[in-house]
C-alpha positions in Angstrom: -3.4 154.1 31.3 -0.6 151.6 32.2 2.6 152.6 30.6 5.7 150.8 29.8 9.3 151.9 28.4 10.9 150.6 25.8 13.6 150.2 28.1 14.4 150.3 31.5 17.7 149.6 33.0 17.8 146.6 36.0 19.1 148.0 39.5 20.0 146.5 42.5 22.1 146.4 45.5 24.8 145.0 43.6 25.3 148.3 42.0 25.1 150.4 44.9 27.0 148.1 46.8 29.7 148.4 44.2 29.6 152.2 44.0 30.1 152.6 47.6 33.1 151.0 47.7 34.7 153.2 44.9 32.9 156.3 47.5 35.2 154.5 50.0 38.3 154.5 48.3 39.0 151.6 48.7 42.5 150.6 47.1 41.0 147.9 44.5 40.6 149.2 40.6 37.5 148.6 39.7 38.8 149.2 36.0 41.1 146.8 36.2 38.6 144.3 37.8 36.1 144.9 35.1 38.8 144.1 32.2 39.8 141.0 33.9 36.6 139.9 34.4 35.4 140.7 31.0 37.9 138.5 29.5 37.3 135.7 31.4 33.6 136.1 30.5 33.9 136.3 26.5 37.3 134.1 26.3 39.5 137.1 24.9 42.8 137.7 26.2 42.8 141.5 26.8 40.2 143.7 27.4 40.2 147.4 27.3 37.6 149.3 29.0 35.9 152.6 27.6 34.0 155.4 28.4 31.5 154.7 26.3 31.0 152.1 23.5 31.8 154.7 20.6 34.7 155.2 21.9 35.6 151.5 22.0 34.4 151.7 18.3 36.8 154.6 17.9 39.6 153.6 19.9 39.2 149.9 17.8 40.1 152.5 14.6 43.1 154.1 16.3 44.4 151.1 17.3 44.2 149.7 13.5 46.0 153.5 12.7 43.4 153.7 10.3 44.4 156.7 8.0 42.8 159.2 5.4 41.4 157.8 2.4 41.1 154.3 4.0 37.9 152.1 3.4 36.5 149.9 5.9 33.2 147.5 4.7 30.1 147.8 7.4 26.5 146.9 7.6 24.1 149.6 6.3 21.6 148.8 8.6 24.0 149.4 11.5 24.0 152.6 14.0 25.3 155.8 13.0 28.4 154.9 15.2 29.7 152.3 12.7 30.5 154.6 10.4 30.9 157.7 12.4 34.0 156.5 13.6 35.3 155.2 10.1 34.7 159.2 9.3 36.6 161.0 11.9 39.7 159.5 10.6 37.9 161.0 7.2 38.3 157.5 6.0 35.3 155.8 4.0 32.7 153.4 5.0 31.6 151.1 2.4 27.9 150.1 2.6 26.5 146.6 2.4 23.0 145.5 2.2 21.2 143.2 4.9 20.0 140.1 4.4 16.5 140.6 4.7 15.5 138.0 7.5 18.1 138.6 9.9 18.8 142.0 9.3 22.7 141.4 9.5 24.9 141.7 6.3 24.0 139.6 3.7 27.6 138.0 2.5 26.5 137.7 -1.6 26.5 141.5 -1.0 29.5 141.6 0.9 31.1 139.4 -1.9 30.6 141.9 -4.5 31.3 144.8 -2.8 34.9 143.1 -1.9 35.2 142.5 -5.5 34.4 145.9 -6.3 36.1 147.5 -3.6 39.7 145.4 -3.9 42.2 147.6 -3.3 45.2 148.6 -0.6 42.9 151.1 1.1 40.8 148.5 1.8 41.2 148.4 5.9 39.1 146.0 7.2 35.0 144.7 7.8 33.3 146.4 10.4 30.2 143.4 11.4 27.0 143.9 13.3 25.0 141.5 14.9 21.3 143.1 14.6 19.5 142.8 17.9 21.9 140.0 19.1 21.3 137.6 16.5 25.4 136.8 15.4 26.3 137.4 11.9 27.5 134.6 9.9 30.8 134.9 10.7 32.9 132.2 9.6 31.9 133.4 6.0 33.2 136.6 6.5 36.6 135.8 8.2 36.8 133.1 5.2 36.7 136.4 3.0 38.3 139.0 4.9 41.7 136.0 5.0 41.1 135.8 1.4 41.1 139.7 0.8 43.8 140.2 3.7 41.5 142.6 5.9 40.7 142.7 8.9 37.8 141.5 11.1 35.8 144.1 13.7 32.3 143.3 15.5 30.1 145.7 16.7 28.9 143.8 19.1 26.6 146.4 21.5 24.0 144.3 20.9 25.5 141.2 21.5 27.6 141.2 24.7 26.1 137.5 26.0 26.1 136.3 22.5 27.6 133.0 20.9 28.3 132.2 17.6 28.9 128.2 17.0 28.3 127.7 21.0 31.3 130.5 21.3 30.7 134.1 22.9 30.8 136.8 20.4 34.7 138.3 21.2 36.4 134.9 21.1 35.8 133.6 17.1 38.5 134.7 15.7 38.0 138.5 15.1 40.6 141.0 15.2 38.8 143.6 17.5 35.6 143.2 19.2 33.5 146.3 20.4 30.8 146.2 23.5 28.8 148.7 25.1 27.2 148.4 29.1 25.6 151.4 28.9 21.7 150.9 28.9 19.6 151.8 25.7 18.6 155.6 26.7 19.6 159.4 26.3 20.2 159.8 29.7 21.8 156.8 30.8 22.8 156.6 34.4 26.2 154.8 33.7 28.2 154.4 30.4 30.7 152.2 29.5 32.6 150.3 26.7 35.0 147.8 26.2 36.9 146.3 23.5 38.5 143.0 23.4 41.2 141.3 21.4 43.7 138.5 21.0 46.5 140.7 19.5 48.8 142.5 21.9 50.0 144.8 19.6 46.4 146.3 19.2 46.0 146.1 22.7 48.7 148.2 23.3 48.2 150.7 21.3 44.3 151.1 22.2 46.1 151.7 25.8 48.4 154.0 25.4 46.1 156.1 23.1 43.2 155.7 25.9 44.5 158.4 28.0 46.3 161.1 25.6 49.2 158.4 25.0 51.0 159.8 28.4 53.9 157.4 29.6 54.3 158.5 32.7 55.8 156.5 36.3 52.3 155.8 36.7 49.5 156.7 38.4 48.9 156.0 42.4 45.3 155.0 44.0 43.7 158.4 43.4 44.7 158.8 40.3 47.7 161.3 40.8 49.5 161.3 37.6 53.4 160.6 38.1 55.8 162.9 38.7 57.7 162.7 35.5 55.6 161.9 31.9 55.7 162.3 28.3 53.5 162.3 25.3 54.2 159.8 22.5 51.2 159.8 20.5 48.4 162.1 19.4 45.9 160.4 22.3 42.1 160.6 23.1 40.1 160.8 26.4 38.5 157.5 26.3 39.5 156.1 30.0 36.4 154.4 32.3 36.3 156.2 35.6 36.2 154.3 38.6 32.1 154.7 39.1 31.3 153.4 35.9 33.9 150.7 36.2 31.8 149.5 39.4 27.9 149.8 38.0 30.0 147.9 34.4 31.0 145.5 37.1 27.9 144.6 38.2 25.7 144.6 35.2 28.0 142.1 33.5 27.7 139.8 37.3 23.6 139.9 35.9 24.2 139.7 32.0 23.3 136.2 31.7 20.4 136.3 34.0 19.3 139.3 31.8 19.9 136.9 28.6 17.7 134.6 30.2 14.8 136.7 30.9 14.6 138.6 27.3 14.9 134.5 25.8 11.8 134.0 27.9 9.7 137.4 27.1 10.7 136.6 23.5 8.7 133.0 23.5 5.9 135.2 24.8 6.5 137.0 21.8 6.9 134.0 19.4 3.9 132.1 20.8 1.5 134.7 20.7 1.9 137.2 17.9 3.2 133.8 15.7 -0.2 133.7 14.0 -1.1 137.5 14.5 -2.3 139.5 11.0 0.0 142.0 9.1 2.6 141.5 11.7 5.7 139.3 11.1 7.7 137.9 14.3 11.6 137.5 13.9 13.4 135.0 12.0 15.8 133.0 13.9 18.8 132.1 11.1 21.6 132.0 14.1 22.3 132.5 18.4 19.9 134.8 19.2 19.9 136.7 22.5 17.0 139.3 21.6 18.9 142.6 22.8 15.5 143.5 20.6 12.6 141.5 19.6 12.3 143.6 16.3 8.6 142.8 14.2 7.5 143.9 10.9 4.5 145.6 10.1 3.3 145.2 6.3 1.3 148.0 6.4 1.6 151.6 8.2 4.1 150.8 10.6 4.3 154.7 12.1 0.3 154.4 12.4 0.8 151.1 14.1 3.1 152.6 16.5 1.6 155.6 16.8 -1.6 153.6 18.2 0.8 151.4 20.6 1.8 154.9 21.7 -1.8 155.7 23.0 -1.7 152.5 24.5 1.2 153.6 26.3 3.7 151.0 25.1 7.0 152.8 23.6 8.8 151.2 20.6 11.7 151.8 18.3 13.7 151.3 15.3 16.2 149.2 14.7 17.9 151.0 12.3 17.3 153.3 9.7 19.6 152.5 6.9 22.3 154.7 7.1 22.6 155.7 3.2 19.1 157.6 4.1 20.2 159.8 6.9 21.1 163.1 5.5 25.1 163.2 6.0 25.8 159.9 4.2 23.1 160.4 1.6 24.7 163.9 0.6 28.3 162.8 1.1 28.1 159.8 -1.1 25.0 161.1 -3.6 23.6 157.6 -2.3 19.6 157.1 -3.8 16.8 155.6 -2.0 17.0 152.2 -3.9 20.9 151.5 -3.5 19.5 148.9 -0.7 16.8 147.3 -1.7 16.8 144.7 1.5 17.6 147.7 3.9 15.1 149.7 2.3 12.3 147.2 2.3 13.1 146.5 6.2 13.4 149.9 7.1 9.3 150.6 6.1 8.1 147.6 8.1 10.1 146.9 11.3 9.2 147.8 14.6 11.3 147.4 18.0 9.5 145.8 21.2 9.9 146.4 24.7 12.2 143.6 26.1 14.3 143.6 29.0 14.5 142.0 32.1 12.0 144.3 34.1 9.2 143.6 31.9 7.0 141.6 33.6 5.1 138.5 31.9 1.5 140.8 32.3 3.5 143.7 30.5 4.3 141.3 27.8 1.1 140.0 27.3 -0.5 143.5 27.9 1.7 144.4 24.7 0.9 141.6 23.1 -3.0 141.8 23.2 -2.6 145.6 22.4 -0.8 144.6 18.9 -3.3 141.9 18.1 -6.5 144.4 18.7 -4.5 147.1 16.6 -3.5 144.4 14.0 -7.4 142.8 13.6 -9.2 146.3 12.3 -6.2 147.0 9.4 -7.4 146.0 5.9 
């Protein structure tokens, strides 16, 4: 039986090529390469690369000095990061519903929610764009400069993206938040990166990167200098150098990557456009398919659970956070507090798409869900 992943990362001599040289020692940061080049690439001013993209998410908080008792607005259909990070400062995340299409936050809800939630504790809007469709976001800066909040983006599934013909990181938003690590458990490399226009935030998301020591510096190796101090309660968020390099070499490919999942996802479009019980996405914005995510009106784990047997892997994109356990419990949130999240969360179903899937894979996956989808009542 022919299997395929629902993901599987794109490697080639770039990489190794890459890593070698940080092998060699060679006296070029590849850190320092990445954040330049990464700035250039999105059209921030600074970038300021992470071990992972939660800790860009976090690091994004520390830099805001986020503080007990603080609430910050995000998506409810977002991952369990978004709001993980809002709690370690044991601050509160304020859930919004989705619009239902586009699975991003629907802004009536966000209006009401600002108007409920008005207050001087009220930190900032943390924005998700689903899949790597952008959210609307000159609506929500128009609100967050009316409410005097500020603006972060989520965007680990939208490094590539545009909103307006502009790359997601350079509209306007205080912070922006991007992951390179590839979509598994096990990922080979890891890395994150924020971006910003504001030097203060910058800063700060610097010096707190590597347990806020001010030191003479550091030489080639890494040696710490021979005289420091510690001005700040830090973290242990810094890139190492291997990372840096495989980072440095995904983002060479990103657009050639965007280009191949906007291809598989016409494959998508055009053949499962007219398929039964199964809805293809809606396109409301810049899409760059980090997911092609379907809905399935009836017995979506069934219908996966038979793609399964036809060895093609799938996933969700998310489960609404108010009906994971800690939040649920936390806030006493009930099942129908989200009505659009809710309704989402029963039907949708993640594809395979990435840039190693083959056109036969595709339509292999394709045919699979059609046969499935013409013996359901």
């Amino acid at each position: 039986m022919k299997e395929i992943p629902f993901y599987k990362p794109s490697i080639g001599e770039l990489e190794k090529k890459l890593i070698n040289e940080v092998l060699n020692l060679e006296d070029v940061s590849k850190v320092d390469e990445l954040e330049t080049k990464f700035s250039k690439y999105v059209g921030a001013k600074y970038s300021t690369a992470t071990c992972n993209g939660t800790a860009a998410m976090h690091l994004a908080m520390c830099a805001l000095d986020l503080k007990r008792g603080d609430k910050i607005i995000c998506s409810v259909n977002s991952f369990p990061s978004v709001a993980e990070v809002v709690r370690h400062f044991d601050a509160e995340p304020i859930f919004v519903d989705i619009d239902k299409d586009d699975f991003n936050m629907d802004i009536d809800a966000l209006e009401v929610v600002l108007k409920k939630s008005h207050h001087k504790k009220l930190k900032g809007i943390f924005v998700s764009h689903v899949a790597g469709q952008s959210a609307k976001l000159d609506e929500i800066h128009a609100l967050a400069k009316l409410y005097d909040i500020k603006v972060i983006e989520d965007a680990t599934q939208a490094m590539g993206g545009t909103y307006k013909g502009k790359k997601i990181g350079s509209t306007g938003s205080d912070i922006t938040c991007f992951r390179f690590s590839p979509q598994m458990k096990n990922s080979i490399a890891s890395g994150g990166i924020m971006v910003t226009d504001n030097e203060e935030l910058k800063d700060r998301a610097r010096l707190l990167r590597n347990h806020a020591i001010v030191s003479e510096g550091w030489d080639k190796y890494g040696n710490l200098g021979y005289v420091y101090d510690v001005v700040d309660i830090g973290l242990k968020y810094d890139l190492n150098e291997l990372n840096a390099a495989f980072a440095i070499a995904q983002l060479n490919k990103n657009e050639q990557f965007i280009e191949r999942r906007l291809k598989i996802a016409e494959i998508y479009n055009k053949e499962l456009a007219n398929c039964p019980h199964v809805s293809i996405p809606v396109k409301k914005s810049e899409h760059i398919y980090n997911q092609y995510i379907i809905k399935v009106d009836k017995n979506r784990d069934g219908f996966a659970k038979e793609l399964l047997e036809n060895g093609i892997y799938t996933a969700l994109h998310f489960i609404p956070l108010h009906l994971l356990s800690y939040y649920k419990n936390k806030y006493s949130l009930r099942v129908n507090d989200f009505p659009n999240a809710l309704g989402n969360y029963q039907q949708i179903l993640s594809l395979p798409i990435y840039c190693g899937l083959d056109d036969k894979e595709v339509h292999y996956i394709c045919d699979k869900i059609k046969e499935i989808a013409s013996h359901r009542v």
